[in-house]
N, CA, C and O atoms as CSV, one atom per row, in Angstrom:
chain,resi,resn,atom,element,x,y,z
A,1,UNK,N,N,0.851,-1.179,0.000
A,1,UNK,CA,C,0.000,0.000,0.000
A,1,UNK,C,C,0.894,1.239,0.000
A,1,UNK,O,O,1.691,1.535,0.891
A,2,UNK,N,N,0.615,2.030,-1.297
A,2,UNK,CA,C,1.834,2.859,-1.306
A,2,UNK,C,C,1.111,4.470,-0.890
A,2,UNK,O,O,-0.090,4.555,-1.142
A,3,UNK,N,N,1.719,5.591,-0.339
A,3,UNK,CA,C,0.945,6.923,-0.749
A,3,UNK,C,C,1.292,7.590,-1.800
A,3,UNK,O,O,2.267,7.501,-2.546
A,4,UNK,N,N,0.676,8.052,-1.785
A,4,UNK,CA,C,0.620,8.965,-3.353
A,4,UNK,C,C,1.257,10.234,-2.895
A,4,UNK,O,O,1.159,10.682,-1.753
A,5,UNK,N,N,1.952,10.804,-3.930
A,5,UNK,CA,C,2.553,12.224,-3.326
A,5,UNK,C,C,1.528,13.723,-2.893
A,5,UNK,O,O,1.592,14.722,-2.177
A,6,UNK,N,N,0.739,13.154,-3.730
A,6,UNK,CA,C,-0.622,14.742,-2.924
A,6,UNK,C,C,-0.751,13.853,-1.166
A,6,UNK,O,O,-0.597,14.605,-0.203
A,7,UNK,N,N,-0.932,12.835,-0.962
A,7,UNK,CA,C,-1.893,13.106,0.142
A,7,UNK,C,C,-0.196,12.877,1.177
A,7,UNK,O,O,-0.344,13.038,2.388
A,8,UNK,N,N,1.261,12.533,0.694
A,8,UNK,CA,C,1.986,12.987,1.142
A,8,UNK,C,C,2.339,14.298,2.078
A,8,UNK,O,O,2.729,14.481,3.231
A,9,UNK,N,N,1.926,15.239,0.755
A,9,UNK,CA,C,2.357,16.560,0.992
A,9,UNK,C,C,1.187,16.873,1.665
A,9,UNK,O,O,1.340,17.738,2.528
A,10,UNK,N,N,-0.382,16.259,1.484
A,10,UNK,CA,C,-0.900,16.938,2.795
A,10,UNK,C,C,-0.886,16.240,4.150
A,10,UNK,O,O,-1.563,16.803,5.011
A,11,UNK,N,N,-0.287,15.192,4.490
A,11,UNK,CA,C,0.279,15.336,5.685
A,11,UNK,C,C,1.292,15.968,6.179
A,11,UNK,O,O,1.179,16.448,7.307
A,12,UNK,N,N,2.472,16.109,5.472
A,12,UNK,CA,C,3.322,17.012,5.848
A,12,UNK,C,C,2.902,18.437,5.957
A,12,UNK,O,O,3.616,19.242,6.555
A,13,UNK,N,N,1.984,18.721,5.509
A,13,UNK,CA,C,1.729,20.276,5.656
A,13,UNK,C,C,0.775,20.283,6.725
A,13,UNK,O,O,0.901,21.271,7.448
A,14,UNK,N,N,-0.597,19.095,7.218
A,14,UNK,CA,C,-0.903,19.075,8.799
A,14,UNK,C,C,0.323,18.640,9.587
A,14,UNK,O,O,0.442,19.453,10.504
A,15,UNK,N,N,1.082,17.923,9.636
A,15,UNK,CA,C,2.139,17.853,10.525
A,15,UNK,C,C,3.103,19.587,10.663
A,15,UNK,O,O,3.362,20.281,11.646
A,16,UNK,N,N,3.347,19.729,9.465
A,16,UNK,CA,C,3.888,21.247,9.845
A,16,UNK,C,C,2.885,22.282,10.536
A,16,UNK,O,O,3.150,22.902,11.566
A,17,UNK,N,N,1.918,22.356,9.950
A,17,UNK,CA,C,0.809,23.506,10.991
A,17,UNK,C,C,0.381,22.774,12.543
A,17,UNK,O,O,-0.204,23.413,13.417
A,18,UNK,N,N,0.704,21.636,12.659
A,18,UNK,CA,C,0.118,21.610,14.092
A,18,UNK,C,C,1.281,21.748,15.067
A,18,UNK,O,O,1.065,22.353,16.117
A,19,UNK,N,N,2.810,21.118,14.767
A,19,UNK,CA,C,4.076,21.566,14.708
A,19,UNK,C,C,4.423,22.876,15.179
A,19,UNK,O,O,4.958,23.182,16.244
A,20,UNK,N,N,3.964,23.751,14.043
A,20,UNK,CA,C,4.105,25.389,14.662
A,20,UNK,C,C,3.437,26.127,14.600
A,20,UNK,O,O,3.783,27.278,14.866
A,21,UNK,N,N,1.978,25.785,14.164
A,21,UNK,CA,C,0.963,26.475,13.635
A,21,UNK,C,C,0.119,26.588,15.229
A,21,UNK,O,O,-0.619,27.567,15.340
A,22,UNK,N,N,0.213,25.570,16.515
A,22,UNK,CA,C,-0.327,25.438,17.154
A,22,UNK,C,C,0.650,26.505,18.453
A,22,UNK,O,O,0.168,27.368,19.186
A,23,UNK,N,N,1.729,26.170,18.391
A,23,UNK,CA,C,2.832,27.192,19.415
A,23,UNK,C,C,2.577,28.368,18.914
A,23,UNK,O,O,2.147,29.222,19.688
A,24,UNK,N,N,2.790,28.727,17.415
A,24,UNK,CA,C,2.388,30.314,17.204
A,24,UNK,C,C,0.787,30.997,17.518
A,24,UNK,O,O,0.604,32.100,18.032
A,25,UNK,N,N,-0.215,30.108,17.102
A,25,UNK,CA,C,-1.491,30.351,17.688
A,25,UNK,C,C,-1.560,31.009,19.420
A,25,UNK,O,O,-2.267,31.916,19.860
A,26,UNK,N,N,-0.665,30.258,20.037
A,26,UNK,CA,C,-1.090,30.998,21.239
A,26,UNK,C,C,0.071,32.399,21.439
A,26,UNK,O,O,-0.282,33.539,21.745
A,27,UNK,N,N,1.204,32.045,21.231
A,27,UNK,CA,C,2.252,33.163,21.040
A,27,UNK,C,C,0.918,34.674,20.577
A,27,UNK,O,O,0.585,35.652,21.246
A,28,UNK,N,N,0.584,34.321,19.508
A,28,UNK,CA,C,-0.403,35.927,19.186
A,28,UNK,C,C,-1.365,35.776,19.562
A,28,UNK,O,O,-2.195,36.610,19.202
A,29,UNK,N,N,-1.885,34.550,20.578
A,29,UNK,CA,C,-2.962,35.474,21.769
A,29,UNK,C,C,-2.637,35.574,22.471
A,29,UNK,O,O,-3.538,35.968,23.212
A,30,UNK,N,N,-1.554,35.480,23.104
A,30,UNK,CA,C,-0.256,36.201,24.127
A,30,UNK,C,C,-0.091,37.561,24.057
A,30,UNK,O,O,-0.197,38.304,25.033
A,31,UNK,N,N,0.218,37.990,22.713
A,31,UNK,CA,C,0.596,39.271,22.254
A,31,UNK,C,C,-0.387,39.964,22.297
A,31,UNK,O,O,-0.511,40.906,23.080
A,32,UNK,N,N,-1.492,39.499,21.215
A,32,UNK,CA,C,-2.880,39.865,21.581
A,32,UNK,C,C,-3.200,40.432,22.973
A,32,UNK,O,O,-3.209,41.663,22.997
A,33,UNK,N,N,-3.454,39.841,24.093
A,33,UNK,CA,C,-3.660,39.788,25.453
A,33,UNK,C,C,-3.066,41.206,25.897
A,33,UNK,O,O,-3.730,42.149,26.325
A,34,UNK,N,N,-1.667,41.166,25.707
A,34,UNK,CA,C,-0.618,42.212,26.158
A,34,UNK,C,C,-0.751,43.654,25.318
A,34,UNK,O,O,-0.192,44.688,25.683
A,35,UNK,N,N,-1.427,43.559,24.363
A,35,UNK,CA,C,-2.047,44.661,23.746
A,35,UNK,C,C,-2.969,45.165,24.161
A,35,UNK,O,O,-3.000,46.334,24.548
A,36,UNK,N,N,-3.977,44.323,24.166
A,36,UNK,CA,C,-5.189,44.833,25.035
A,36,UNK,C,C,-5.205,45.317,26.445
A,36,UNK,O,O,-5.937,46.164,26.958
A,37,UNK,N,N,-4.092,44.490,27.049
A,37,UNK,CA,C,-3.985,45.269,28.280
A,37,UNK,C,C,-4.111,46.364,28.847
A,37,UNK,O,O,-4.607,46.757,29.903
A,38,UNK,N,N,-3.190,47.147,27.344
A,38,UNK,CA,C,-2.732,48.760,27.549
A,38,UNK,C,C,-4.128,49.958,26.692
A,38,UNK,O,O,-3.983,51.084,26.217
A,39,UNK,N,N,-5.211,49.201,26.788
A,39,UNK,CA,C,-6.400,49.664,26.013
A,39,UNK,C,C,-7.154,50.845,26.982
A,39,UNK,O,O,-6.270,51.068,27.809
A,40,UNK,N,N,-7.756,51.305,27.166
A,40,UNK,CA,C,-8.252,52.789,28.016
A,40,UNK,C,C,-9.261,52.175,28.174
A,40,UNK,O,O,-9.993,52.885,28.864
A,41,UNK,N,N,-9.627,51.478,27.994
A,41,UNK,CA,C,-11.048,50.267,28.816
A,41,UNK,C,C,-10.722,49.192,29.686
A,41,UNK,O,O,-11.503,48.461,30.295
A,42,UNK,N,N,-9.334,49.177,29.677
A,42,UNK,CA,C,-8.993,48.335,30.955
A,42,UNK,C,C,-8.467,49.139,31.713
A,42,UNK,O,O,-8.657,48.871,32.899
A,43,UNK,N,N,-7.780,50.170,31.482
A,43,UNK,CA,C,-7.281,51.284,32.519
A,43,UNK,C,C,-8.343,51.788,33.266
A,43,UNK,O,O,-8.257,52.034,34.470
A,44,UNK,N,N,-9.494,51.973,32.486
A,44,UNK,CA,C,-10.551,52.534,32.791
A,44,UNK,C,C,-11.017,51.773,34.748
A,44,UNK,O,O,-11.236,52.278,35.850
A,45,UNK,N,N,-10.961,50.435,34.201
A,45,UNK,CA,C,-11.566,49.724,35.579
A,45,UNK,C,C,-10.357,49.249,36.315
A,45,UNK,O,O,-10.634,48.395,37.157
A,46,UNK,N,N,-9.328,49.507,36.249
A,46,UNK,CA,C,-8.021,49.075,36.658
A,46,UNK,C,C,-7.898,49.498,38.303
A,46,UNK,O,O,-7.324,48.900,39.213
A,47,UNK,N,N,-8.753,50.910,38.320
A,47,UNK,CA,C,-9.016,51.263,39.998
A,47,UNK,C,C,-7.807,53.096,39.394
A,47,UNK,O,O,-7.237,53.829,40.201
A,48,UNK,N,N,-7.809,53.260,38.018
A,48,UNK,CA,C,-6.689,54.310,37.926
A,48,UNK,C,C,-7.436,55.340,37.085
A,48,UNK,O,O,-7.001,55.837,36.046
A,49,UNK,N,N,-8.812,55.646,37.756
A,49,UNK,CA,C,-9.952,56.222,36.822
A,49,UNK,C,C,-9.309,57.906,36.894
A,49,UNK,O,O,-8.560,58.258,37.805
A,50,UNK,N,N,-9.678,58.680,35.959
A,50,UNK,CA,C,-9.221,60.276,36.214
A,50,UNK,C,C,-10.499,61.047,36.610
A,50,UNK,O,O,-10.720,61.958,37.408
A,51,UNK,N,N,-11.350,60.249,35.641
A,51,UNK,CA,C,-12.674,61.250,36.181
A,51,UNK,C,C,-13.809,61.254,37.337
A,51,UNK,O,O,-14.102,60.078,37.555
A,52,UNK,N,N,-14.556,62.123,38.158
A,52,UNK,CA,C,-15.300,61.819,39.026
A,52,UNK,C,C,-16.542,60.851,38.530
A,52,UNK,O,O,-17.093,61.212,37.490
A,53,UNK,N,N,-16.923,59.927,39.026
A,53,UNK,CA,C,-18.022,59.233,39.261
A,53,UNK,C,C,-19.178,59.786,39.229
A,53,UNK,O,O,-19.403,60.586,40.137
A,54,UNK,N,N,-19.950,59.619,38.499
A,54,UNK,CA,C,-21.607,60.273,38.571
A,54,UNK,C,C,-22.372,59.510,38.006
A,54,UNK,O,O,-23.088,59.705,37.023
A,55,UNK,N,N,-22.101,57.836,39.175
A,55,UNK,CA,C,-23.211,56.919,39.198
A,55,UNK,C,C,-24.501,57.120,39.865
A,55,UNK,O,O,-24.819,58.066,40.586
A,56,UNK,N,N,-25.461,55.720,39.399
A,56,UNK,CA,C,-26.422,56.383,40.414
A,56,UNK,C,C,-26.745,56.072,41.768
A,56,UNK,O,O,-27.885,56.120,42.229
A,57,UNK,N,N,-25.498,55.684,42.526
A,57,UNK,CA,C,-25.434,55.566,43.807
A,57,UNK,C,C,-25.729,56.783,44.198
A,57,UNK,O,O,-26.735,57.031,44.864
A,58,UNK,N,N,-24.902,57.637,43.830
A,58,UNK,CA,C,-24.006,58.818,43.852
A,58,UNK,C,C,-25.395,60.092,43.932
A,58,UNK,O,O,-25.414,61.113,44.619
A,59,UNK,N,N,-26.554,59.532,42.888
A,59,UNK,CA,C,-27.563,60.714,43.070
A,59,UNK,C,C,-28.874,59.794,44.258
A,59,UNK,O,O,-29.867,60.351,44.725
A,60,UNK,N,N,-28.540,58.557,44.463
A,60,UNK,CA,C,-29.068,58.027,45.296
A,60,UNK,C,C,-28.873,58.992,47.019
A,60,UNK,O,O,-29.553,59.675,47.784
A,61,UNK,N,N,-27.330,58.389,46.869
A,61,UNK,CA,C,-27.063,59.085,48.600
A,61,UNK,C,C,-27.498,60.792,48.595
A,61,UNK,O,O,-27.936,61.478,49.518
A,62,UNK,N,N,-27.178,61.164,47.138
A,62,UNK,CA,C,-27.563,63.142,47.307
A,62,UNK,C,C,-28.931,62.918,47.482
A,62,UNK,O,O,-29.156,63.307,48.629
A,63,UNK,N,N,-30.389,62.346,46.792
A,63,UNK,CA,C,-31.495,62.487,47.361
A,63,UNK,C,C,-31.826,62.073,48.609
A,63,UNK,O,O,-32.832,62.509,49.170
A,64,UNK,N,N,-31.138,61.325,49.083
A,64,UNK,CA,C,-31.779,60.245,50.626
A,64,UNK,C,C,-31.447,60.872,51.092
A,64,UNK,O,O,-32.406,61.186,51.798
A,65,UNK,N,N,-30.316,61.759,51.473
A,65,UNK,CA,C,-29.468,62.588,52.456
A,65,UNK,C,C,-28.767,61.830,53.130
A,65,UNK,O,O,-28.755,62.020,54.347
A,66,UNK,N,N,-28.060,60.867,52.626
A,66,UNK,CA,C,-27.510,60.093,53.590
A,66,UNK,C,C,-25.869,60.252,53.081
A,66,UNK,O,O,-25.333,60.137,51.979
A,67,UNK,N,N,-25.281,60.621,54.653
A,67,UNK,CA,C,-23.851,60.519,54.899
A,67,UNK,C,C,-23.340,59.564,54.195
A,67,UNK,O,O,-23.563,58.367,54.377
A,68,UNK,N,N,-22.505,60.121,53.209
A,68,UNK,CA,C,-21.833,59.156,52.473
A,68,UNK,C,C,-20.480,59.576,52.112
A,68,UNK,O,O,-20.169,60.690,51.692
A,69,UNK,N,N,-19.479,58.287,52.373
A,69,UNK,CA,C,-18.135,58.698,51.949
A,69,UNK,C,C,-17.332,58.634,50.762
A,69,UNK,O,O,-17.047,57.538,50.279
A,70,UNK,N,N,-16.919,59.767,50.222
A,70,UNK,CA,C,-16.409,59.936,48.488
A,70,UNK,C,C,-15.105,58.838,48.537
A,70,UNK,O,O,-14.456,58.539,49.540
A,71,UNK,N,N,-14.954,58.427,47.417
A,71,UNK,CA,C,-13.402,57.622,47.564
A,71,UNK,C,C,-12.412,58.624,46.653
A,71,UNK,O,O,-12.608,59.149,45.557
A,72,UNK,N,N,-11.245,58.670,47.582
A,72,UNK,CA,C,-10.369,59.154,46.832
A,72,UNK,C,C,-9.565,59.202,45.809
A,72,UNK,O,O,-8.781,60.033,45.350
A,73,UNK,N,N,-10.091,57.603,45.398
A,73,UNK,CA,C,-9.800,57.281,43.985
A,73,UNK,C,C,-10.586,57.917,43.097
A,73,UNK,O,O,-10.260,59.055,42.757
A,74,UNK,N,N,-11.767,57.310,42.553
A,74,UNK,CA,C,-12.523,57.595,41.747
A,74,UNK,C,C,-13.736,59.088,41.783
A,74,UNK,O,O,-14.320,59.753,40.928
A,75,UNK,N,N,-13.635,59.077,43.599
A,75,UNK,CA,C,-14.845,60.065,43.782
A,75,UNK,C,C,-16.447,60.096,43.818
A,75,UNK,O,O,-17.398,60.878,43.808
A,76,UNK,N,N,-16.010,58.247,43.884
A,76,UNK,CA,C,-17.541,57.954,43.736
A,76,UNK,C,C,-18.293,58.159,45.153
A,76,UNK,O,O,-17.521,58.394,46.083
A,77,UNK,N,N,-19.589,58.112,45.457
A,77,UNK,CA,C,-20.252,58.349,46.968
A,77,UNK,C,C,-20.371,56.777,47.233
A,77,UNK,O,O,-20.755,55.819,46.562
A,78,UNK,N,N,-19.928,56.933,48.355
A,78,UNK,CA,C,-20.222,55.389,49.083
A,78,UNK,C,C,-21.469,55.230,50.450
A,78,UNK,O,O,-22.272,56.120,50.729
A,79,UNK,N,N,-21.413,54.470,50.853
A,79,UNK,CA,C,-22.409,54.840,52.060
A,79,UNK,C,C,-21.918,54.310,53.399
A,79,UNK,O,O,-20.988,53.525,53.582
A,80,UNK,N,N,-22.528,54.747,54.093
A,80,UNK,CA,C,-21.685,54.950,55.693
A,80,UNK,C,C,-20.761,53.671,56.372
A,80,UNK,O,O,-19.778,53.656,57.111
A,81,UNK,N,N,-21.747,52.420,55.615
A,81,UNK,CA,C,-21.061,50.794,56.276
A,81,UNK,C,C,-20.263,50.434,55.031
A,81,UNK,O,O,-19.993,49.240,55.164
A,82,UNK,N,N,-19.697,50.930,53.759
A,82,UNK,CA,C,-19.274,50.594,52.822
A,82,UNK,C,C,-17.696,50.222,53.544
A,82,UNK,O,O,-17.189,50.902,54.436
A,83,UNK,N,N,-17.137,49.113,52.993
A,83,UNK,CA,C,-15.822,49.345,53.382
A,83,UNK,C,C,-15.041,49.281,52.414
A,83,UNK,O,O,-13.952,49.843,52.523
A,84,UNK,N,N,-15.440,48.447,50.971
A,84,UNK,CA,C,-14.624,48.873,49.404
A,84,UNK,C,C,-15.303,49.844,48.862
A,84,UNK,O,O,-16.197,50.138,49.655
A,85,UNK,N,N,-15.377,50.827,47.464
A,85,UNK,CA,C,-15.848,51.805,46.749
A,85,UNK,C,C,-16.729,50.636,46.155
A,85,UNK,O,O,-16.465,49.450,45.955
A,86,UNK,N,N,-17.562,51.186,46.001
A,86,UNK,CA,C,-19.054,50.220,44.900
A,86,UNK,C,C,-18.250,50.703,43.471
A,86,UNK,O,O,-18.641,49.872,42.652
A,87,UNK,N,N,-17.256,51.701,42.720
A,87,UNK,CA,C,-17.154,51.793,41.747
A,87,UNK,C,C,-15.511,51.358,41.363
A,87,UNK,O,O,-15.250,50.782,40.307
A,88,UNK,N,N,-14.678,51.643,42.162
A,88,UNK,CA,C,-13.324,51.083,41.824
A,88,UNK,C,C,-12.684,49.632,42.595
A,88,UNK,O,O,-11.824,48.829,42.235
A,89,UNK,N,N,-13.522,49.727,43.784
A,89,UNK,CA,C,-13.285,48.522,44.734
A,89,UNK,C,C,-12.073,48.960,45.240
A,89,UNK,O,O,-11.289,48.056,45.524
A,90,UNK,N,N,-11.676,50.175,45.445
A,90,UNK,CA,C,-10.751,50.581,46.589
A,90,UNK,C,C,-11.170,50.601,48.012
A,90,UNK,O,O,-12.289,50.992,48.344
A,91,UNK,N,N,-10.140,50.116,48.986
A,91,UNK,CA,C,-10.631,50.303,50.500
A,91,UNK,C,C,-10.716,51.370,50.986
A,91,UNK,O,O,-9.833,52.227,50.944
A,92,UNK,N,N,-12.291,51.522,51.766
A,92,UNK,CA,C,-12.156,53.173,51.712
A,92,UNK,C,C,-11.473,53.548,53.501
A,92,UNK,O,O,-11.260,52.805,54.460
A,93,UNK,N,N,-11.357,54.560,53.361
A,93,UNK,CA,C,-10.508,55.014,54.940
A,93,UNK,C,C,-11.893,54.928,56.061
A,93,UNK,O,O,-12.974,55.486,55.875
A,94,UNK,N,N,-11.485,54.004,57.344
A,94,UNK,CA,C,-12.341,54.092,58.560
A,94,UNK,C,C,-12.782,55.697,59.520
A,94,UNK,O,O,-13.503,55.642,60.517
């Protein structure tokens, strides 16, 4: 039983793509990954926000009147038993 040279060459060419076709596949969702990292939508929730918060916790505690503590990260309003930020998950000060 002999092979024929086409279905030769297409094993050698699945043996070559799974070979390196499968190590490079993850290599560029590696890279991939490490790109996205540096995207302003992961910075965004990273806890390294620039802008104030104006969730609706935030117009919650201003209508209720209830004592609430800003975080110094983000600036979001927290409420009196909070002990992380509801918006960055920073620990807020006792």
């Amino acid at each position: 039983m002999a092979i024929s040279t086409t279905e030769l060459a297409v094993r050698l060419l699945v043996y070559g793509f799974v070979l390196v076709g499968a190590p490079l596949f993850f290599v560029l969702m590696f890279r991939l990954m490490d790109y996205a990292a540096h995207d302003t939508l992961v910075e965004q929730f990273s806890g390294q926000r620039t802008g104030p918060d104006t969730g609706q916790l935030n117009a919650y505690f201003e209508q209720a009147a209830v004592e609430a503590t800003s975080c110094g990260i983000c600036g979001a309003a927290n409420g009196p038993d909070y002990t992380y930020c509801h918006n960055c998950q920073e620990r807020l000060p006792d």
